[in-house]
N, C-alpha and C positions, 0 to 999 in steps of 0.2 A: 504494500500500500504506500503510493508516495503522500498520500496524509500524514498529519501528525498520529502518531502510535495512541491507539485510545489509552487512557488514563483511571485507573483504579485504586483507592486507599481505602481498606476496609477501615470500618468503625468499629474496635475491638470493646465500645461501652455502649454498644447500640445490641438490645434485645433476638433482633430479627437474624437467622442462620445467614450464615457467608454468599449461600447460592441466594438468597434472596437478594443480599445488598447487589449482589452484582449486577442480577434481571435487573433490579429496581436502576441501574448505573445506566445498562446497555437500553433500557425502555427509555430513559431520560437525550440518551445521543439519538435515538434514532426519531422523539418527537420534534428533536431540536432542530432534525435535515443533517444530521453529522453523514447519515448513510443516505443514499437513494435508494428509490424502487427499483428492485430487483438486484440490486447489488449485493454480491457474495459477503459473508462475513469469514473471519480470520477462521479455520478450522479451532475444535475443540482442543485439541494438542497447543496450537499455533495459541492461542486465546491465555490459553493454562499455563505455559511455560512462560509468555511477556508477561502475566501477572503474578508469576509465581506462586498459581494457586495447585492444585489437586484438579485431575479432567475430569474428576468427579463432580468437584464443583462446577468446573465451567459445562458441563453436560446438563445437570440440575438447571442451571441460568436457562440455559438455551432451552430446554425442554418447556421452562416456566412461560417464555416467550413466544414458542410455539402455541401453546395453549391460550395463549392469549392473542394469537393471532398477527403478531408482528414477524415473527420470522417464520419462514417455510421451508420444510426440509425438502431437499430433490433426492431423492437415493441413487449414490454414486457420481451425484456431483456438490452436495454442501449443502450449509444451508445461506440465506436469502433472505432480502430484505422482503418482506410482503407487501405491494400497492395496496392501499386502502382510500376507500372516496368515502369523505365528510362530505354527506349532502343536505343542505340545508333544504325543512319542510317546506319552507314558505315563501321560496323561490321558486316559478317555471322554470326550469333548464332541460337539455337532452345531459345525456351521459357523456354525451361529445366535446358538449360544450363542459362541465365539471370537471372531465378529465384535464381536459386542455388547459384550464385556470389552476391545474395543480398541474401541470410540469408535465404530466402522462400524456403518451403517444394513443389513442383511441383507434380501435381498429372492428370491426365485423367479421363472422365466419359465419356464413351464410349456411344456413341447412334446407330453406324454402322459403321463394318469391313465387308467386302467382295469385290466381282471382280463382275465386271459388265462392259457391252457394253460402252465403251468410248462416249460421246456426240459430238456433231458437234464441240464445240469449245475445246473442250479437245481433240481433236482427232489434231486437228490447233496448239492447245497451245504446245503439244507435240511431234507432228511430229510422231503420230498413224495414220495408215491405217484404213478405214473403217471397222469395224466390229470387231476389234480388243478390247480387255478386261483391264480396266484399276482396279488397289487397289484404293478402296474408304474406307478412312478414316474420319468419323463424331465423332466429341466427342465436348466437353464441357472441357475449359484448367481453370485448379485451382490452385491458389496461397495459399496456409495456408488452405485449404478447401474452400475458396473463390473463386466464378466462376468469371473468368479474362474475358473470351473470347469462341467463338463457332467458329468452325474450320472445315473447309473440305479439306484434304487434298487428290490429284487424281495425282497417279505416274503408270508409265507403269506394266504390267504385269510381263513384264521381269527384271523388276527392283524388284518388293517385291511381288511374288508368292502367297506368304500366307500371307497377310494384319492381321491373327490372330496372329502372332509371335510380331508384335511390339507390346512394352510394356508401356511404361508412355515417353520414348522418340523416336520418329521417326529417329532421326539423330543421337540417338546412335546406333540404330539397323542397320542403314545403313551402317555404321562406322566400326562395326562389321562384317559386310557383303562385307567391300570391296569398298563399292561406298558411297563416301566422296562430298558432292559438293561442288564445287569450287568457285561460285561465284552466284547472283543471283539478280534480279529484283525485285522492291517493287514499287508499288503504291499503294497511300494512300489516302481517299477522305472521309468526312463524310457522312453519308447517316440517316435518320429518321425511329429509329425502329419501327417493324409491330406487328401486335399483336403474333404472332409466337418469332418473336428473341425478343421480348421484355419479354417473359415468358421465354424462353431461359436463359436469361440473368438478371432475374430478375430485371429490369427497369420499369419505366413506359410509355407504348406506346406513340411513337415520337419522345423519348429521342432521340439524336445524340448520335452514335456510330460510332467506325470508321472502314471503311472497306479495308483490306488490300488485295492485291491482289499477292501474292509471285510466280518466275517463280526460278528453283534453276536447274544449270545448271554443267554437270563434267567439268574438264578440257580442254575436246576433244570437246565440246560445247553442247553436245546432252541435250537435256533438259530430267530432271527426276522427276522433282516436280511442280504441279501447285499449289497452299493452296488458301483459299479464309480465313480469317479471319474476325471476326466481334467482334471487341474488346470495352469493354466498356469505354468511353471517360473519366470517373472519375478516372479510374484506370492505364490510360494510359500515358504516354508521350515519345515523342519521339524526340530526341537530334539529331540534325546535325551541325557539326564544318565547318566554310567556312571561305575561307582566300581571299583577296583582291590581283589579280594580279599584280604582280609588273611592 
């Protein structure tokens, strides 16, 4: 690392075991931007010997941090800083645009573009007439080449034609097309991956993930967006400001 060498002094009058002071050290560098996303951290040995602790301990640290969702291990190649997107509730944005405002490169893996028969509640959720043809959008949403999250997005026919023309963002394409939305609906609830979204998503079956439910509406109210999200709970957080009425 041509950085400065990270820096450790245990606190030999502080209650808490040694692997904790360290997580607690190595969580503090990496809120601070000491690491980027997806950057490799020093191996466990490597970590153990410049601190001259026990790879016991620096194993304990990292394990703690894993669990906590900041570091991610690759098998056989290290472990890794994990991207995480703070999305605030009370802002409209795409994923596109969040990512980009935090440093991450935003990308799509496509699993399905096309027009198909509206469903029963997409037909509800939308204010479609029976039989009528909605743009379904499936892909897989990447941070730094990191899968974040798996996405279905279902908007009218008349709204995006050709579901083959959006590109890595839906809501610049829209943007560009004229229809801008204005406001829009989220609910949020965890739910226990299946052996499908959990291959998806690269987890391990049951993990909690969180599933979001987006309704994105114009000005004039007509609804144009319904998305289902299934985001992964390690990589996610989400911010809401509330004020106490006077």
């Amino acid at each position: 690392m041509s950085k400065e060498a990270f820096q450790f002094t245990p606190d030999e009058n502080a209650s808490s075991p040694l692997y904790l002071q360290l997580a607690h050290k190595l969580a503090e560098a990496i809120h601070g931007g000491r690491y980027q996303a997806d950057e490799a951290l020093p191996s466990e040995r490597v970590l153990a010997e410049s601190l001259n602790l026990s790879r016991v301990t620096a194993r304990k640290a990292i394990d703690r941090l894993v669990e906590q969702g900041l570091i991610v291990r690759k098998h056989g190649s290290g472990n890794y800083i994990a991207p995480r997107l703070v999305q605030p509730l009370s802002r409209l944005s795409s994923f596109s645009e969040e990512l980009r405002q935090r440093g991450f490169t935003p990308s799509s893996r496509w699993l399905n573009r096309g027009l198909n028969v509206a469903q029963p509640d997409e037909q509800l959720s939308l204010g479609i007439a029976m039989g009528k043809r909605v743009a379904r959008l499936e892909r897989l949403r990447l941070a730094d080449s990191v899968v974040m999250a798996y996405e279905v997005s279902v908007l009218p026919e008349s709204v995006l034609p050709d579901p083959e023309q959006v590109g890595s963002s839906l809501y610049e394409y829209l943007g560009q097309s004229g229809i801008t939305p204005a406001r829009a609906l989220q609910h949020i609830r965890a739910i226990n991956a299946d052996s499908k979204l959990a291959k998806l998503l690269d987890v391990p079956v049951g993990q909690a993930v969180l599933f979001i439910t987006r309704m994105a509406y114009l000005e004039s109210g007509q609804a144009i967006e319904l998305t289902h999200s299934y985001c992964r709970s390690d990589y996610y957080d989400f911010v809401a400001e509330m004020r106490r009425g006077g």
